[in-house]
C-alpha angles and dihedrals in degrees: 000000000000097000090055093044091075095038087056096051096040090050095042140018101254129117118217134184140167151184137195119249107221136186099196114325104331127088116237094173163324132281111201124192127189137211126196101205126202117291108276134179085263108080118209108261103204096186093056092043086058088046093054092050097052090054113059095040085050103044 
């Protein structure tokens, strides 16, 4: 999760963050938030978002 976090926010203007849901020690889940920041020059780019992602679930 950590390396995406940043792609994402470097490709889109959106602002991501996470955190693990745990019972214990052990983690159950994730909890994910979103941000749509301020227009900006950069455009979001939703296929490579969903390429990034892939990616790094995946990989």
């Amino acid at each position: 999760m950590e390396p995406a976090i940043p792609d994402i926010s470097e490709h889109t203007n959106i602002s991501v963050h996470w955190e693990p849901i745990k019972q214990g020690r052990s983690v159950v889940g994730m909890r994910f938030g979103c941000v749509e920041e301020k227009a900006t020059a950069i455009k979001p780019n939703v296929h490579m978002l969903n390429q990034v992602l892939t990616m790094k679930v995946s990989g």
